[in-house]
LUMBASE-580493 format. One record per residue (C-alpha): residue number from 0; residue in three letters; x negated, y negated, z. Coordinates in Angstrom, 1 decimal. Each point is the difference from the previous one (the first is absolute). Last residue first. Layout:
LUMBASE-580493
+-----+-----+--------+--------+--------+
|   k |   r |     px |     py |     pz |
+-----+-----+--------+--------+--------+
| NUM | ALA |      X |      Y |      Z |
...
+-----+-----+--------+--------+--------+
This chain:
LUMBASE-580493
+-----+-----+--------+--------+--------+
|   k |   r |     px |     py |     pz |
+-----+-----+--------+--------+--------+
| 318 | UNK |  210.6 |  117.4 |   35.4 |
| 317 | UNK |    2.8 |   -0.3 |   -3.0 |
| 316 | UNK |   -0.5 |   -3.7 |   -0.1 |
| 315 | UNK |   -3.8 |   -0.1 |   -0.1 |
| 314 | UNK |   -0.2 |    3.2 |   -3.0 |
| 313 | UNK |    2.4 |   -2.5 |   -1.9 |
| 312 | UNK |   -2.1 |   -3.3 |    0.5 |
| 311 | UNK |   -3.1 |    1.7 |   -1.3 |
| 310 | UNK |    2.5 |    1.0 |   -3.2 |
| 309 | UNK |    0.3 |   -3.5 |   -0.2 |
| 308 | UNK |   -3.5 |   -1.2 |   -0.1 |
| 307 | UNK |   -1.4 |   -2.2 |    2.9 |
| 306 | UNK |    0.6 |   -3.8 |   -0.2 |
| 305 | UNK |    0.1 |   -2.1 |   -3.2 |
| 304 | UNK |   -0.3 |   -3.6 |    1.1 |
| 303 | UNK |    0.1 |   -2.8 |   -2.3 |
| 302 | UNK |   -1.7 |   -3.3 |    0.9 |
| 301 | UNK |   -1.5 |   -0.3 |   -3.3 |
| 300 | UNK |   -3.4 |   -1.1 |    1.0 |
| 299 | UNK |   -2.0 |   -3.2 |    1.7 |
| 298 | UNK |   -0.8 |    1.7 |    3.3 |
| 297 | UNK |    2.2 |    3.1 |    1.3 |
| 296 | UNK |    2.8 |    1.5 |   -1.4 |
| 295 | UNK |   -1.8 |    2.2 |   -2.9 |
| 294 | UNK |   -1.5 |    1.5 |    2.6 |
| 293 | UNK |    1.8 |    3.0 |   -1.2 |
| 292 | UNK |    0.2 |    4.1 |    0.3 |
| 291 | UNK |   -3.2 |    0.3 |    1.9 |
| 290 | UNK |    0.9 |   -2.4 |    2.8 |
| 289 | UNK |    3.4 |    0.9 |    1.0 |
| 288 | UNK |   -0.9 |    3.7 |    0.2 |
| 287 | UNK |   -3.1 |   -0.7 |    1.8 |
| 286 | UNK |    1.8 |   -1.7 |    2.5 |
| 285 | UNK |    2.7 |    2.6 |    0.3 |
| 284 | UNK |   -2.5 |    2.3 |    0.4 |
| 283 | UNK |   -1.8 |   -1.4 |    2.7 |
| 282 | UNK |    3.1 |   -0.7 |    1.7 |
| 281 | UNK |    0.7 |    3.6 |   -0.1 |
| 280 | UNK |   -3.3 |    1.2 |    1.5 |
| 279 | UNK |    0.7 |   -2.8 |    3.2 |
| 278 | UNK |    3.2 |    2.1 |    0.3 |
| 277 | UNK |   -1.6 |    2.8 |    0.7 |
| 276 | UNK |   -0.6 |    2.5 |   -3.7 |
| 275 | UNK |    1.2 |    3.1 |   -1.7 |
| 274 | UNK |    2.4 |   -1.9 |   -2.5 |
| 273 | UNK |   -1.5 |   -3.5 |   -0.6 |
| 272 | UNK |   -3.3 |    1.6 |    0.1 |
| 271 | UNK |    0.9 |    2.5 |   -3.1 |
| 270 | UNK |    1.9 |   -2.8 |   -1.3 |
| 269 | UNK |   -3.3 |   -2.4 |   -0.6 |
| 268 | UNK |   -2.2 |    3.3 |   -0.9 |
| 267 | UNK |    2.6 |    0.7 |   -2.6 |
| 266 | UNK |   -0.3 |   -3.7 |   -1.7 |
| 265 | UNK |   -3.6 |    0.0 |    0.3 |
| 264 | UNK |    0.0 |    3.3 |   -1.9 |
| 263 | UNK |    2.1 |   -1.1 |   -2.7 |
| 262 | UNK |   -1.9 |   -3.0 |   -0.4 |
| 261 | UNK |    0.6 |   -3.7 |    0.4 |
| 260 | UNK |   -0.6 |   -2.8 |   -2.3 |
| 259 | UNK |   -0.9 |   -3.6 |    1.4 |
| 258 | UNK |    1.9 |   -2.9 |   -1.6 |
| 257 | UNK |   -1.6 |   -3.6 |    0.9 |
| 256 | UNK |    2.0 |   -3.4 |   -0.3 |
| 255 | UNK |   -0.9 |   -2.1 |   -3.1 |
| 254 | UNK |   -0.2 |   -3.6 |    0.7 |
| 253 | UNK |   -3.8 |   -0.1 |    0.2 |
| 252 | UNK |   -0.6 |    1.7 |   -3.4 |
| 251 | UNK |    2.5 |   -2.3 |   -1.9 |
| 250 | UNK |   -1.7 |   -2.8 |    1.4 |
| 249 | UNK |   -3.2 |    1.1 |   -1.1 |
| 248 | UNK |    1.7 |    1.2 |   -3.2 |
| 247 | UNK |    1.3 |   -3.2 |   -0.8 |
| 246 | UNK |   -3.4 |   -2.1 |    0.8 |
| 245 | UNK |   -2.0 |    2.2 |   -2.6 |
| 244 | UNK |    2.6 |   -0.7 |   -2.7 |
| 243 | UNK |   -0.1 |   -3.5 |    0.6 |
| 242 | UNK |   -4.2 |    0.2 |    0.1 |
| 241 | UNK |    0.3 |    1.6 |   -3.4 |
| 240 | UNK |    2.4 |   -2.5 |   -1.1 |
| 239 | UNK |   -2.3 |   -2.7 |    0.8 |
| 238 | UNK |   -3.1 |    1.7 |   -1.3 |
| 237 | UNK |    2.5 |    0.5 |   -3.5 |
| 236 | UNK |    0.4 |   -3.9 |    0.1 |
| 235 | UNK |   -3.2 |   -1.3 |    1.1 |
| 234 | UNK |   -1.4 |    2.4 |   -3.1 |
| 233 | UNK |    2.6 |   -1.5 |   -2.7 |
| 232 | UNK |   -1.1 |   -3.0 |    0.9 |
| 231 | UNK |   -3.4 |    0.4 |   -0.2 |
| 230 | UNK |    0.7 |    1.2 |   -3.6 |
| 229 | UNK |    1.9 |   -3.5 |   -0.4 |
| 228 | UNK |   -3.0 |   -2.0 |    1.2 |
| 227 | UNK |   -2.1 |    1.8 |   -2.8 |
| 226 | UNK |    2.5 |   -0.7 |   -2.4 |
| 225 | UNK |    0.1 |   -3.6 |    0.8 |
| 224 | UNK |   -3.6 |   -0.5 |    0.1 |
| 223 | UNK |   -1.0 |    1.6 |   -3.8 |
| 222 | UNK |    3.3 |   -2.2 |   -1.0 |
| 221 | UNK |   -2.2 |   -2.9 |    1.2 |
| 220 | UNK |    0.8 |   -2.9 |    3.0 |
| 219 | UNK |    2.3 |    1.7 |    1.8 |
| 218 | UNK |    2.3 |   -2.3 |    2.1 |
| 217 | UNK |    3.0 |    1.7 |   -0.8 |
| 216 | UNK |   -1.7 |    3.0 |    1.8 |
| 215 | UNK |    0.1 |   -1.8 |    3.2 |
| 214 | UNK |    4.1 |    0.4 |    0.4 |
| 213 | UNK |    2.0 |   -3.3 |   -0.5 |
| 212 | UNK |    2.8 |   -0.8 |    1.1 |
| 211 | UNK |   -0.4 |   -3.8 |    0.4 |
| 210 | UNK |   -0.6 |    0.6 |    4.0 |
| 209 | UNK |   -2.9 |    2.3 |   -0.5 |
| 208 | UNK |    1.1 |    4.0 |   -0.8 |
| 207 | UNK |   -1.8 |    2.8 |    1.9 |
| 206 | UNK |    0.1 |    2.7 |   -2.3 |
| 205 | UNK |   -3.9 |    0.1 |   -0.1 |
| 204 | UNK |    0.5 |    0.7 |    4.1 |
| 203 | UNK |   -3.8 |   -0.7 |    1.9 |
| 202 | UNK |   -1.1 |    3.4 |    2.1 |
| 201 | UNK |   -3.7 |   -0.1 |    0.1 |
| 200 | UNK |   -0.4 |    2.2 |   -3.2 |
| 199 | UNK |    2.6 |   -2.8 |   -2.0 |
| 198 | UNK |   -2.6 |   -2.8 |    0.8 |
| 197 | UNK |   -3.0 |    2.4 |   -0.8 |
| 196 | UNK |    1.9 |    1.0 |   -3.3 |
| 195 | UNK |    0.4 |   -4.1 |   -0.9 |
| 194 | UNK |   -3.0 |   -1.2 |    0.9 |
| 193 | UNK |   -2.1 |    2.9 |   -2.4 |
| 192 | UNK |    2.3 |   -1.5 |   -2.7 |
| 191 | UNK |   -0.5 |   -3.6 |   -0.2 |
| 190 | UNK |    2.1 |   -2.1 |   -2.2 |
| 189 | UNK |   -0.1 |   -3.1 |    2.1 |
| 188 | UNK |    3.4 |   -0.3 |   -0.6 |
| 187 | UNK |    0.5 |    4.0 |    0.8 |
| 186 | UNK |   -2.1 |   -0.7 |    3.2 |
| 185 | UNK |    2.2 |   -3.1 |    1.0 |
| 184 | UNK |    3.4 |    1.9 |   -0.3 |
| 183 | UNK |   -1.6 |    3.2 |    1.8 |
| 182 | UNK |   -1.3 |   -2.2 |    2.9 |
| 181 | UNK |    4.2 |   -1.1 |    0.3 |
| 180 | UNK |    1.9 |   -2.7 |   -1.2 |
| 179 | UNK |    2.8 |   -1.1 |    2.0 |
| 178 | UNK |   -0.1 |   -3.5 |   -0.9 |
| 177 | UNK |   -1.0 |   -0.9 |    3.8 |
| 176 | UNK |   -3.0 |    1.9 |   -0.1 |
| 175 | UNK |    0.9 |    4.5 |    0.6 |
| 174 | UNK |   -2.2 |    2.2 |    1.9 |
| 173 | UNK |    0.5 |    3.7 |   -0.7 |
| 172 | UNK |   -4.1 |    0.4 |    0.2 |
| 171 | UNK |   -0.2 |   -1.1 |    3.0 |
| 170 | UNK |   -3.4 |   -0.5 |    1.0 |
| 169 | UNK |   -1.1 |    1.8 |    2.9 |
| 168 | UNK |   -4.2 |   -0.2 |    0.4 |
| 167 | UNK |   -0.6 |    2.7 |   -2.8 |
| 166 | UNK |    2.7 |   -1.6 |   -2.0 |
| 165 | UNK |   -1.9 |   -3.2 |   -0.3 |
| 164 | UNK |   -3.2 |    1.6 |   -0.9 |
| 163 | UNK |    1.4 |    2.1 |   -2.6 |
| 162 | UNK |    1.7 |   -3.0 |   -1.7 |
| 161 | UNK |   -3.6 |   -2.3 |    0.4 |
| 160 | UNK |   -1.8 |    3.7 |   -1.9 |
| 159 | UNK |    2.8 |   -0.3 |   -3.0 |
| 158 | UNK |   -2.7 |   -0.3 |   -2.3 |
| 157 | UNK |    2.0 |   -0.5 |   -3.3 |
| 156 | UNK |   -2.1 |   -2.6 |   -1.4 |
| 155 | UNK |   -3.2 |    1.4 |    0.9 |
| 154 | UNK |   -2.1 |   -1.8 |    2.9 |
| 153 | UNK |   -3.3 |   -0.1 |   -0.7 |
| 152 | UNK |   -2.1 |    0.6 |    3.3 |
| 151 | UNK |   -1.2 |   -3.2 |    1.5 |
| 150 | UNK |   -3.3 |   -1.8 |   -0.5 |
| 149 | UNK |   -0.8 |   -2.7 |    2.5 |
| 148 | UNK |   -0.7 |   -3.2 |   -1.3 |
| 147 | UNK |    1.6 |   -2.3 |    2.7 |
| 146 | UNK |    3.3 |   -0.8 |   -2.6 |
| 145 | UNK |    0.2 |    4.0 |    0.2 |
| 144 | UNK |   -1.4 |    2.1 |   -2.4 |
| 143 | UNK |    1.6 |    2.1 |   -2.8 |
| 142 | UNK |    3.6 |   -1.2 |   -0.5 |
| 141 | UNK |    2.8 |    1.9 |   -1.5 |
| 140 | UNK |    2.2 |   -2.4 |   -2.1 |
| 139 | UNK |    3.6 |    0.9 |   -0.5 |
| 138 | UNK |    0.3 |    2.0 |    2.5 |
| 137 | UNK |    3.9 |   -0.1 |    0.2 |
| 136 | UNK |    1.9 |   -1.5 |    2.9 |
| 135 | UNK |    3.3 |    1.6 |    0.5 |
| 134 | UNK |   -0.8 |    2.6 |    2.2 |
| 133 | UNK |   -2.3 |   -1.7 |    2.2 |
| 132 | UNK |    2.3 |   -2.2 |    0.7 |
| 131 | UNK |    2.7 |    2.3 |    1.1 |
| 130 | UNK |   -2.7 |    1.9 |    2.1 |
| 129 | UNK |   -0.7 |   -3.3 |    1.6 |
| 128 | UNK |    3.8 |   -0.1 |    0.3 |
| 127 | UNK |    2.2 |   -2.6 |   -1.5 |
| 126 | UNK |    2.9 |   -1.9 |    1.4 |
| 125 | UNK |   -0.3 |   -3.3 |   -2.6 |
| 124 | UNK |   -0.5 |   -1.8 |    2.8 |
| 123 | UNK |   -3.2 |    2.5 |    1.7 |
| 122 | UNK |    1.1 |    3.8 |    1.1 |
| 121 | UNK |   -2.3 |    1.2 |    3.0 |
| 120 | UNK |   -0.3 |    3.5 |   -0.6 |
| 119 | UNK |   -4.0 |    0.7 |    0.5 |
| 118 | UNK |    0.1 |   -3.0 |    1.8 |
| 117 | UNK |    0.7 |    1.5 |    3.9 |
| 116 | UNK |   -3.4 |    2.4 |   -0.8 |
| 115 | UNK |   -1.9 |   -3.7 |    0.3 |
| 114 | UNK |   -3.7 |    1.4 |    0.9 |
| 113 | UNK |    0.3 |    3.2 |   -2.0 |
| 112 | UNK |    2.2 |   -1.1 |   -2.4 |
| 111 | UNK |   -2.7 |   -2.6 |   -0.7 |
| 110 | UNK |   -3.0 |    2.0 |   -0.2 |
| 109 | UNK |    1.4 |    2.2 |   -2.7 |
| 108 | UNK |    1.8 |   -2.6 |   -2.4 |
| 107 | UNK |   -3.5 |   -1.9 |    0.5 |
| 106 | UNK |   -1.4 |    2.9 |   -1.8 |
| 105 | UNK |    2.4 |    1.1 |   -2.2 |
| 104 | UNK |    0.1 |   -3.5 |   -1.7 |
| 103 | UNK |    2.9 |    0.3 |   -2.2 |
| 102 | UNK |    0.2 |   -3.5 |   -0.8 |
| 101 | UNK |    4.1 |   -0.4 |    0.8 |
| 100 | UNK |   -0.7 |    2.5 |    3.4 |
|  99 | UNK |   -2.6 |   -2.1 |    1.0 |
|  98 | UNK |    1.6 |   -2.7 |   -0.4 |
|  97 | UNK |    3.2 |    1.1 |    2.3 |
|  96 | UNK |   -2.5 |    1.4 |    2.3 |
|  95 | UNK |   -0.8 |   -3.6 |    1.0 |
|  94 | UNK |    3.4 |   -0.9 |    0.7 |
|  93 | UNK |    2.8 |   -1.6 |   -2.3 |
|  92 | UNK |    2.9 |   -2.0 |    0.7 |
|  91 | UNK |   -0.5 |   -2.1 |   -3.3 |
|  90 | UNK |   -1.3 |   -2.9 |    2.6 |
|  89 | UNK |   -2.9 |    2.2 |    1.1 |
|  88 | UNK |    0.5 |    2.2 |    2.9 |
|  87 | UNK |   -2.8 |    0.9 |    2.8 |
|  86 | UNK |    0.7 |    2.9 |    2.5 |
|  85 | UNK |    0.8 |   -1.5 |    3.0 |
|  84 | UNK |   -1.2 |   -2.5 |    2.7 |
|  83 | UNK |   -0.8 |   -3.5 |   -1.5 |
|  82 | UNK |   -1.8 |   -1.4 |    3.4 |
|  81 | UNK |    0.8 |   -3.4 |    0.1 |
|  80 | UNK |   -1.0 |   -2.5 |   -2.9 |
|  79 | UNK |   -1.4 |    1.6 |   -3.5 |
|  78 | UNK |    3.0 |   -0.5 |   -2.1 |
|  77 | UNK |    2.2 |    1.9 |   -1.6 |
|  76 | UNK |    1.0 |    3.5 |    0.8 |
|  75 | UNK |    2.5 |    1.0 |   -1.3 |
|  74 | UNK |    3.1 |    1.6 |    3.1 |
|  73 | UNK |    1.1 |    2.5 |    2.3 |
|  72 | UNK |   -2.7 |    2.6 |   -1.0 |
|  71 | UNK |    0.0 |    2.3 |    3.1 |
|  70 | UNK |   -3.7 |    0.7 |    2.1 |
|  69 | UNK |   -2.9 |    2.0 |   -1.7 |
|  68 | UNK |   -2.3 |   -3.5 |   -0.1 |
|  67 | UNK |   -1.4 |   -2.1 |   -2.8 |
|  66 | UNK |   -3.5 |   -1.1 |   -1.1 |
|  65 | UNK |   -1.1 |    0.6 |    4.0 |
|  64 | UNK |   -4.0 |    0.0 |   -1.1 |
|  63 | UNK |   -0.1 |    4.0 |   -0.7 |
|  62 | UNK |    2.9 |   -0.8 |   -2.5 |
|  61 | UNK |   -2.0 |   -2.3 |   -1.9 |
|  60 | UNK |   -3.1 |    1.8 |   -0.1 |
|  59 | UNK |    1.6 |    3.1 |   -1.4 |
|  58 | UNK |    1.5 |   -2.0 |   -3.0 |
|  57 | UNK |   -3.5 |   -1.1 |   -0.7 |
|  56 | UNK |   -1.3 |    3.5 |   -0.1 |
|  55 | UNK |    3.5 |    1.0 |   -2.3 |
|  54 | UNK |   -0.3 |   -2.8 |   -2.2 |
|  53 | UNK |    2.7 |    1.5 |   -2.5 |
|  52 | UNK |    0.7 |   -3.5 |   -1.9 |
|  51 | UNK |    3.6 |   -0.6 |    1.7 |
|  50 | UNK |   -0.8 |    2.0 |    3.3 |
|  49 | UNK |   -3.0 |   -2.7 |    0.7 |
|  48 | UNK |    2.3 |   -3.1 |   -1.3 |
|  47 | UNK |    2.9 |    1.2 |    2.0 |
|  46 | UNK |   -1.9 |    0.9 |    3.1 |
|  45 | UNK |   -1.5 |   -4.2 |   -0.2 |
|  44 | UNK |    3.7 |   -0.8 |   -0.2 |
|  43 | UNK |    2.4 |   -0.9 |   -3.0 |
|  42 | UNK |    2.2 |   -3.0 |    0.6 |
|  41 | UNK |    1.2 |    0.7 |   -3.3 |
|  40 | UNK |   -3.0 |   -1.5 |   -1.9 |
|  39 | UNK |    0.1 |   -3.7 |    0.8 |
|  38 | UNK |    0.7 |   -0.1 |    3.7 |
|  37 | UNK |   -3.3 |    2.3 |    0.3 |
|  36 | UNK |    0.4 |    1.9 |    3.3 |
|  35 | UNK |   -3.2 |    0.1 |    2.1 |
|  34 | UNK |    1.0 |    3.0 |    2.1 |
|  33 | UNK |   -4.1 |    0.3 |    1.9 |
|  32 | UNK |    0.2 |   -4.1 |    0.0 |
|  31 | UNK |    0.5 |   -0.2 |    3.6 |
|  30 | UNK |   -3.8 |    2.2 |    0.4 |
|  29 | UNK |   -1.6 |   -3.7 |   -1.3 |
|  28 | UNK |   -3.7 |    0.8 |    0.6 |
|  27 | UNK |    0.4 |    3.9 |    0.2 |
|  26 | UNK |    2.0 |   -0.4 |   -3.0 |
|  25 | UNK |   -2.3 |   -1.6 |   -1.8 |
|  24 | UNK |   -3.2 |    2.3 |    0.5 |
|  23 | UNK |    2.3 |    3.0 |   -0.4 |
|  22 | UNK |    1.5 |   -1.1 |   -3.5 |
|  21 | UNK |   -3.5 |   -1.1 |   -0.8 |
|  20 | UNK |   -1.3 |    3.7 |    0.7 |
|  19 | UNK |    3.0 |    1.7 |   -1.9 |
|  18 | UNK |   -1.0 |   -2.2 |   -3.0 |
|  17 | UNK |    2.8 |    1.8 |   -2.3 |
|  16 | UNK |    0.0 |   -2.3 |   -2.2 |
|  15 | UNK |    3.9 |   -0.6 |    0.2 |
|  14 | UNK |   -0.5 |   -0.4 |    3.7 |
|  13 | UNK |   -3.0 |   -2.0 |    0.1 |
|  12 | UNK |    2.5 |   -2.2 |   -2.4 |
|  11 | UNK |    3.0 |    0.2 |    2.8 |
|  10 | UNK |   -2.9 |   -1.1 |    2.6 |
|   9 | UNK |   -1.2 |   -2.8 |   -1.9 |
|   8 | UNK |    3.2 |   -1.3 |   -0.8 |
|   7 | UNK |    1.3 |    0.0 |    3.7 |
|   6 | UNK |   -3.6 |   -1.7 |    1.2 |
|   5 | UNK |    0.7 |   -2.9 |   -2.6 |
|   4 | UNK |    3.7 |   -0.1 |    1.3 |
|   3 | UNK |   -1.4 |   -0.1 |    3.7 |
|   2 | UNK |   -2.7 |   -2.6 |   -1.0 |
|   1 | UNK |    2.9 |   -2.4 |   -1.1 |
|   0 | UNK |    1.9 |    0.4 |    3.1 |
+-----+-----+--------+--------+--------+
């Protein structure tokens, strides 16, 4: 038992080093320990740790060994006995892609909604989004290099890369935690501006209230902030009316019956057949009488029907 623990530790610190050929050469020896959940630390996996510090190569390793499967998350995973099916949660209800998410590691963000696409709006206790998290988690210190040495492109503080990532695979950018606060709510705390017009490009409400009645704007960290939410406001709004307006005359335009005009000449060439023509001749005019002074009746429209003109009806009668 007590060389299990040892090995446990040892692969967790590989892990954290990024030593992707220790991590293989200990879980080839002990493959049961491929989860490895630390009791201590949230009952985070081996996926956790990898996706947590942006170990992408590692992270790849992992899943090619059986670190989690594709089938429904009915429950944490805790402990290494039986055969931990499911996408790995730590005791905050969190997945890998959760921590990715939180440390904006586009990357693993990437590879991980790729291989776990059922995730990508998997809400954790507090009923947050990856794209929730990423939202609200400011960049507070962009890192250079990995813990394995390997330089990474600075990251500015409003890269909003991990956002665009998420909604390229289906976030939902309407998503709401159990507070009701939206992405919009955590990008205006976080203060970040780029966030907050790519949240509101890919359809998310900024008059969406959370459950204390408040709209994201009253989260607004600097004046410069809340005016610039408050001009995207004003666009949403006049887009949505535009698109009302747009709607209405669709539907106005597939309600309206059709109105065909008829000549002078038509109308003569109609009576001339009428009067020197079989009875098949007649019918023809009749029908073309009917049908050139209204189809108003038919489809959708007004349901009025005109018929022929009077003085039509006199030269008829008198015949």
């Amino acid at each position: 038992m007590m060389g299990q623990a040892s090995t446990s530790i040892r692969l967790r610190h590989a892990i954290l080093a990024n030593d992707i050929l220790l991590v293989e050469r200990i879980l080839h020896a002990h493959p049961q320990l491929v989860h490895n959940p630390d009791f201590k630390d949230k009952s985070n996996t081996s996926l956790h740790l990898a996706a947590q510090a942006g170990l992408t190569e590692l992270a790849e390793l992992l899943i090619s060994l059986g670190h989690d499967q594709t089938l429904e998350v009915t429950d944490y995973i805790y402990s290494n006995a039986g055969n931990n099916q499911g996408v790995s949660l730590n005791t905050d209800g969190r997945c890998p892609l959760h921590l990715a998410a939180t440390h904006h590691h586009v990357d693993m963000i990437e590879l991980l909604c790729t291989h776990f696409p059922q995730t990508v709006n998997r809400v954790d206790k507090e009923g947050r989004t990856p794209l929730l998290l990423a939202s609200g988690s400011p960049i507070t210190n962009p890192r250079t290099t990995t813990a394995g040495g390997r330089k990474l492109t600075p990251q500015s503080t409003e890269d909003v890369r991990s956002i665009e990532t998420l909604l390229k695979h289906g976030a939902d950018a309407r998503a709401q935690d159990y507070r009701g606060d939206t992405c919009l709510h955590q990008a205006c705390a976080w203060g970040n501006l780029k966030a907050v017009r790519v949240l509101v490009q890919a359809g998310a409400d900024p008059l969406c209230a959370n459950y204390a009645g408040w709209n994201p704007d009253a989260y607004s960290l600097t004046v410069q902030a809340d005016v610039y939410f408050r001009n995207l406001v004003a666009e949403f709004e006049k887009r949505r009316a535009e698109e009302t307006a747009r709607r209405n005359m669709e539907r106005k335009g597939n309600g309206g019956g059709r109105v065909r005009l008829v000549t002078e000449e038509e109308e003569e060439d109609d009576e001339s057949d009428y009067n020197t023509g079989d009875e098949s001749s007649r019918g023809r005019a009749d029908s073309g009488r009917s049908n050139a002074t209204t189809e108003l009746s038919s489809g959708n429209g007004l349901g009025i029907n005109v018929g022929p003109r009077p003085e039509t009806w006199h030269k008829l009668v008198t015949k």
